[in-house]
C-alpha positions in Angstrom: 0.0 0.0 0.0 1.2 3.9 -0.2 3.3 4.4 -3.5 4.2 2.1 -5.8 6.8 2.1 -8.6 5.2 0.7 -11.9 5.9 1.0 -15.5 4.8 3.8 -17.7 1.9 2.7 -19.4 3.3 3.2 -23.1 6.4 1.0 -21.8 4.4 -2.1 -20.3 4.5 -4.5 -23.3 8.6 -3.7 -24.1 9.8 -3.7 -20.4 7.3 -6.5 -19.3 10.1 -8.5 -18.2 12.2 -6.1 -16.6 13.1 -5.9 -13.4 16.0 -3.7 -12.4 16.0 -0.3 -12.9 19.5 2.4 -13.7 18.4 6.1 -11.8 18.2 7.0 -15.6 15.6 4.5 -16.8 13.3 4.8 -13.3 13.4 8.8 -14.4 12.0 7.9 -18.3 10.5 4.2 -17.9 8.8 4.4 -14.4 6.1 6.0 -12.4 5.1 6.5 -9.0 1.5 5.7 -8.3 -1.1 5.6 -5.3 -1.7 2.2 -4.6 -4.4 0.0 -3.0 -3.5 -3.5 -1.8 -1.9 -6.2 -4.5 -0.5 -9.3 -4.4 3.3 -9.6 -5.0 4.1 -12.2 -7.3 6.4 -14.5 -5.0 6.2 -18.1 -4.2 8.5 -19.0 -1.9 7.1 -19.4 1.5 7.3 -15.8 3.6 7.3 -16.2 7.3 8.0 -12.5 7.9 8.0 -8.9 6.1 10.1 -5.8 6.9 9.3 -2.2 5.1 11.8 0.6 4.7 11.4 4.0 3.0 9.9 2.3 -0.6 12.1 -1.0 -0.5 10.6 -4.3 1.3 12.2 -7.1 2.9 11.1 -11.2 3.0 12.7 -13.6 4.8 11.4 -17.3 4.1 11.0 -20.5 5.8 14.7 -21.9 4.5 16.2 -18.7 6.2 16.9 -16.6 3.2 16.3 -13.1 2.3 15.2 -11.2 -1.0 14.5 -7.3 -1.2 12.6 -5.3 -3.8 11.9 -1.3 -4.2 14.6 1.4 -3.5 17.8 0.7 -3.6 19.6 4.3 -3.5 21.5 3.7 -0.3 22.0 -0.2 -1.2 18.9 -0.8 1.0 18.4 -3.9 -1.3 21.7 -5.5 -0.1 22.5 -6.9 -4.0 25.9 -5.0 -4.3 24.1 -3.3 -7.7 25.2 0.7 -7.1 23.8 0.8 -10.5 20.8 -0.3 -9.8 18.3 2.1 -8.1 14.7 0.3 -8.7 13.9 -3.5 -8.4 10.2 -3.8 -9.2 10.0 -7.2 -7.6 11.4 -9.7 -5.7 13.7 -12.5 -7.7 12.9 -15.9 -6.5 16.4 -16.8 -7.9 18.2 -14.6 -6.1 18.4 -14.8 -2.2 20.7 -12.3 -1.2 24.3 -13.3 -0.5 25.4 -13.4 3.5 29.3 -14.5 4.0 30.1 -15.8 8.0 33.8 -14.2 8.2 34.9 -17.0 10.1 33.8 -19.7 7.7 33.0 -18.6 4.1 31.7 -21.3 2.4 28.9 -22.0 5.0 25.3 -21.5 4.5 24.1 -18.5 6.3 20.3 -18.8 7.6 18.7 -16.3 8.9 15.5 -16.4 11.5 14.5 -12.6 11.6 14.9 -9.1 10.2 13.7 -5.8 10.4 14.1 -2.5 8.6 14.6 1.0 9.4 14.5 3.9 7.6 16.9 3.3 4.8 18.8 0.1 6.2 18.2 -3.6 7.2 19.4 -5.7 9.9 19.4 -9.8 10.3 20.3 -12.1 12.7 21.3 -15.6 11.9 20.7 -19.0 13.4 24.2 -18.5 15.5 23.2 -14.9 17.0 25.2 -13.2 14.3 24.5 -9.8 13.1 24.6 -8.8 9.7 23.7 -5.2 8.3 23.4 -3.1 5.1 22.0 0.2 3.6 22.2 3.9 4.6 25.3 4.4 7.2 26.1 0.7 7.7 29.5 0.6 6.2 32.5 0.2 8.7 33.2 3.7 10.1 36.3 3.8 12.3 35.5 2.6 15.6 34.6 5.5 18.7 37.7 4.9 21.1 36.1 6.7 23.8 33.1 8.6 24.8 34.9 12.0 26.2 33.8 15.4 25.6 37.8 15.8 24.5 37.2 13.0 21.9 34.1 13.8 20.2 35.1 17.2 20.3 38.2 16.3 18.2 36.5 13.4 16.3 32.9 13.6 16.2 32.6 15.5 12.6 34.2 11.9 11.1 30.9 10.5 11.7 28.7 13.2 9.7 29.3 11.5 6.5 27.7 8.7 5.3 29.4 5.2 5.1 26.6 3.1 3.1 26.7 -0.9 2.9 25.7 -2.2 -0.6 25.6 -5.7 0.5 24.9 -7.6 4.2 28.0 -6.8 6.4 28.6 -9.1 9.4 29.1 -7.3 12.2 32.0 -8.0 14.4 34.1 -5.7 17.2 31.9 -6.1 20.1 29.3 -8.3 19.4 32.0 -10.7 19.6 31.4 -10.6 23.4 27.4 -11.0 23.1 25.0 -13.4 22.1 22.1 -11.9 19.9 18.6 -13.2 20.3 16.4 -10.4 18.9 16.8 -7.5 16.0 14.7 -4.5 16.2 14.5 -1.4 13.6 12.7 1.8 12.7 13.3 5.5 11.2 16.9 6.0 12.4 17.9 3.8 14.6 18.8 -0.4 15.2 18.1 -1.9 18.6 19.7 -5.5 19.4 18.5 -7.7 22.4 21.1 -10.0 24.3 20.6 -13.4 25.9 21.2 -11.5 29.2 18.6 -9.3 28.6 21.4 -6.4 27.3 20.4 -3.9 24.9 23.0 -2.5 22.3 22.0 0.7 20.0 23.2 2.0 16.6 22.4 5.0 14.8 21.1 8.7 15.3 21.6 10.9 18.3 20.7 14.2 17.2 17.3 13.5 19.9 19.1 11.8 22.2 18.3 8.6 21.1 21.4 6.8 21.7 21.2 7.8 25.8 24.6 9.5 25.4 25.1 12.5 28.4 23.8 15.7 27.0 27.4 17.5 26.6 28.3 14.0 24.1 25.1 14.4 22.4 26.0 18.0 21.4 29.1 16.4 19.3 28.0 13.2 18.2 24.9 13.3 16.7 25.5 9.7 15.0 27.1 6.4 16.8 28.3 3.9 13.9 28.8 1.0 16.7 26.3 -1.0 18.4 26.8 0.0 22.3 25.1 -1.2 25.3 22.9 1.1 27.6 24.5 0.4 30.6 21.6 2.9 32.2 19.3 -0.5 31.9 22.0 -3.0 33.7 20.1 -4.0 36.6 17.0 -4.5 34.1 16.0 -7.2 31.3 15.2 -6.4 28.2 12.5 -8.0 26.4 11.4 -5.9 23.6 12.3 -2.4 22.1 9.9 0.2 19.9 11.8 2.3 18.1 9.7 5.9 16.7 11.0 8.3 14.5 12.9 10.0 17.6 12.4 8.0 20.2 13.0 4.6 22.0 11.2 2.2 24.4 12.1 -0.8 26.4 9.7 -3.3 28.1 11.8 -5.0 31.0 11.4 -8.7 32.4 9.8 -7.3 35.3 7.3 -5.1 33.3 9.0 -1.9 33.7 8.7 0.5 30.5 11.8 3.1 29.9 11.4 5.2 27.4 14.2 8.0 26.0 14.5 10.6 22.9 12.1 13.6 21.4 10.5 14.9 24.0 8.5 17.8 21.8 5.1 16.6 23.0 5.9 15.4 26.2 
């Protein structure tokens, strides 16, 4: 539903069978148009669905992943710069997710979820693989000092996007994964303990950082835990345009960000 891409009425019959799009030919062959419900013309079995800003995501029941809309920030995860419109998902083309450690395995993933211009997934072995707007590999944050993002903070204002799914490493190395959450401008991971771990925007706070930090970094490339939520388990996150919430174990609700309407 919303806006849909589709083919310019005196191109149907030529393109018909056309599926990826150059920014050229989505200016001369395509056209946006108000939508009501359709069916997407996929097979495979879908056990969930994640939306973006005009791209969608599928993950099926033999844990593997195929994207379709937008791809201007690589939000498709098909490593096709070139490519800025995929009408439709490819049934022959799962996207391609490489475990650093072992190459050659099979990658399956159980879950995924979408924010505004990015995806994340987690695999069957709680590992964490992102792409899209600003999920390249920035250089790391060393430290959280006023000194240091004072210095360093502008490396983080440009944008580092991921054409294809990037495993994540550094410090996830030390946690086990169990649930990915995702929305507007932000990525929220769950431990096993109960830990939380953000990545993304600050410029509302989002990220918890103290308010003289927040000032200078207004976007954190690194998942980090909240240690404000230590002596709490996490069980679920919602993330809103510029805000976040956290239901605990013990059915405490936090809630952090925007605060223009209270």
């Amino acid at each position: 539903m919303g806006a849909t891409m589709v083919l310019e009425e005196e191109f149907e019959e030529k393109y018909a069978d056309k599926n990826l799009f150059t920014e050229n030919e989505k200016l001369k062959l395509l056209a946006p148009i108000s939508s009501t419900p359709f069916q997407v013309d996929f097979s495979l079995p879908v056990v969930k669905l994640a939306q973006g800003d005009g791209f969608s995501v599928a993950l099926t029941a033999e844990g593997k992943v195929y994207t379709w809309g937008s791809n201007m920030y690589g939000q498709l995860g098909i490593n096709r710069p070139d490519v800025h419109v995929q009408l439709r998902p490819d049934p022959a083309a799962p996207l391609v997710f490489k475990d650093e450690a072992f190459p050659e395995k099979r990658v399956n993933i159980i879950d995924i979820a979408c924010c505004m211009n990015g995806v994340v997934a987690l695999t069957d072995e709680n590992k964490v693989f992102v792409w899209g707007r600003r999920m390249g590999k920035y250089a790391s944050v060393d430290e959280l000092t006023l000194a240091y993002v004072e210095k360093r903070g502008q490396l983080y204002n440009c944008e580092v996007n991921q054409s294809r799914p990037r495993q994540v490493g550094d410090n996830l190395n030390f946690h086990k994964v169990v649930k990915v959450f995702a929305s507007s401008f932000n990525v929220a991971l769950v431990t096993d303990k109960g830990e939380l771990l953000l990545h993304g925007w600050n410029d509302f706070g989002q990220m918890n950082f103290p308010k003289e930090i927040s000032e200078h970094l207004k976007f954190f490339p690194d998942f980090m835990k909240i240690d404000a939520l230590k002596d709490f388990r996490v069980q679920e996150v919602a993330i809103g345009r510029f805000t976040i919430h956290v239901l605990c174990s013990d059915g405490s609700v936090f809630g952090w960000g925007a605060n223009t309407h209270g």
